[in-house]
C-alpha positions in Angstrom: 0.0 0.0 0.0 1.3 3.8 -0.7 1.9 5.5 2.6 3.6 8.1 1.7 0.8 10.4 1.9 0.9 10.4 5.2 3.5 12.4 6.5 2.9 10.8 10.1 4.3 7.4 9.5 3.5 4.3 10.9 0.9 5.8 13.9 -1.2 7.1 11.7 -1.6 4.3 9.2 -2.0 1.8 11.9 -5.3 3.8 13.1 -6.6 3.7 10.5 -5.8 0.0 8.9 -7.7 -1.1 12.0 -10.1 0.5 11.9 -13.8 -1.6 11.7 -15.3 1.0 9.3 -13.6 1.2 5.6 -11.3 4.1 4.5 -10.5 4.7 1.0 -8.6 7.2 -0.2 -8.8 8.7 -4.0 -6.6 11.2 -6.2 -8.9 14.0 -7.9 -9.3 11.6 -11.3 -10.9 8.7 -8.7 -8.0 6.3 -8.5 -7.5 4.5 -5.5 -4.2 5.4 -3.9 -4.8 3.5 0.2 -7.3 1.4 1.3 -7.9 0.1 5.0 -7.9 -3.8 5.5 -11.9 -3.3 6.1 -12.1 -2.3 2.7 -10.3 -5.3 1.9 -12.6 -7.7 3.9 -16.0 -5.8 2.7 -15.1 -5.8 -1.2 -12.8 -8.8 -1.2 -10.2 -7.3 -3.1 -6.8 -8.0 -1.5 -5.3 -4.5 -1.4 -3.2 -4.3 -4.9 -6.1 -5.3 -7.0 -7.5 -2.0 -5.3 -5.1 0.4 -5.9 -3.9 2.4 -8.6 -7.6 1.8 -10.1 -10.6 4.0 -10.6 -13.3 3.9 -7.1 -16.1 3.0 -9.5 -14.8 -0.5 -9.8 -16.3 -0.7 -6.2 -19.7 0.8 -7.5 -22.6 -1.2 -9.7 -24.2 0.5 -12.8 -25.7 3.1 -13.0 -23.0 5.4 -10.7 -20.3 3.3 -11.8 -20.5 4.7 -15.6 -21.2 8.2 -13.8 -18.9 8.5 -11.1 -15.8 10.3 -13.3 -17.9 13.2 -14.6 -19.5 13.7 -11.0 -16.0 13.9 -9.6 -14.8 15.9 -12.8 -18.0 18.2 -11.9 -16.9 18.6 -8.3 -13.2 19.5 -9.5 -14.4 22.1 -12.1 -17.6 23.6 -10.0 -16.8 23.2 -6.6 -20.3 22.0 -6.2 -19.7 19.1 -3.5 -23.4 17.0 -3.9 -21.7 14.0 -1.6 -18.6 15.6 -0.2 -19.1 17.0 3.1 -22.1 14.8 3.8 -23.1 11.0 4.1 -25.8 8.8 2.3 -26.7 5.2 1.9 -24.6 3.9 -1.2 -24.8 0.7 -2.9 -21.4 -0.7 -3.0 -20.3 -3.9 -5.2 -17.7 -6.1 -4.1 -15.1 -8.3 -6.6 -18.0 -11.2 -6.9 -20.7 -9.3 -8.0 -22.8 -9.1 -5.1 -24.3 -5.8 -4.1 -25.0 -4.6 -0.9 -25.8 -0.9 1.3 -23.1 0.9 3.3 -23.1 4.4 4.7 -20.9 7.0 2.6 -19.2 9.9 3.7 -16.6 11.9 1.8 -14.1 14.9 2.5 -11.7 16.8 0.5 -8.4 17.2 1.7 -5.1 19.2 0.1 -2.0 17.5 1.3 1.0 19.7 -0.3 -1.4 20.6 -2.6 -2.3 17.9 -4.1 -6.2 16.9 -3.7 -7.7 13.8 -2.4 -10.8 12.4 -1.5 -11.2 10.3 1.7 -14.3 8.0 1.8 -15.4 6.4 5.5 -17.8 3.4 4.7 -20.0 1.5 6.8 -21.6 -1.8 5.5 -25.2 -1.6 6.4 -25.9 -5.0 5.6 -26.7 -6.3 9.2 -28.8 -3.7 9.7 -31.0 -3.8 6.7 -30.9 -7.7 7.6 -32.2 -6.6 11.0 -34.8 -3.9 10.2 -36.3 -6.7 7.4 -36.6 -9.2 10.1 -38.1 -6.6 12.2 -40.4 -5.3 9.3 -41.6 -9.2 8.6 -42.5 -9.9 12.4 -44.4 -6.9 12.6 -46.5 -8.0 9.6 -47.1 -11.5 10.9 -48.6 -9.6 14.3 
């Protein structure tokens, strides 16, 4: 994984590689540069298949054919529609099976240079749960 973002060393990265929630990190043209081993477990992607590829391989259709131009958009505008804020994403992992995680996204200039840092929580017990929930409740 490339580190040498971080101008912290070592503490830093180990916070956040153990961290339970994911933590991607993207350049301004949405390639992966550091992912947490969450990521890894949630997408199952070992780490290198990650990095140095576009986000929307992580992404089903319709927002993976559309995430460039929204992050092209942000670059060009400023608008931030996502950045700053969180919402319920579907995400897609390397065997093709879909499933809801929480988004947020920030900006951040580190000697200048722009990235995009994405904390992820898979929502996939919960949804699990509130179903359940949702079915007893009918049944009553």
């Amino acid at each position: 994984m490339d580190k040498r973002i971080f101008e912290q060393g070592q503490t830093l990265w180990s916070v956040l590689d153990t961290a339970i929630d994911g933590i991607i990190i993207i350049n301004e043209r949405g390639i992966i540069q550091i992912v947490n081993q969450a990521v890894e477990k949630m997408f199952e992607y070992p780490a290198q298949e990650m990095i140095s590829n576009n986000i929307s391989m992580l992404m089903p259709s319709p927002d993976h054919e559309r995430h460039d131009s929204y992050l092209a958009n942000h670059i060009r505008t400023g608008e931030a529609k996502i950045i700053g804020t969180g919402r319920e994403v579907t995400a897609l992992t390397k065997y093709g099976k879909k499933f809801p995680i929480r988004l947020a996204v920030s900006e951040v200039f580190i000697n200048e240079t722009r990235y995009f840092t994405g904390i992820l929580h898979d929502l996939s017990a919960q949804k699990h749960a509130e179903e359940q929930l949702l079915n007893l409740t009918r049944d009553l």
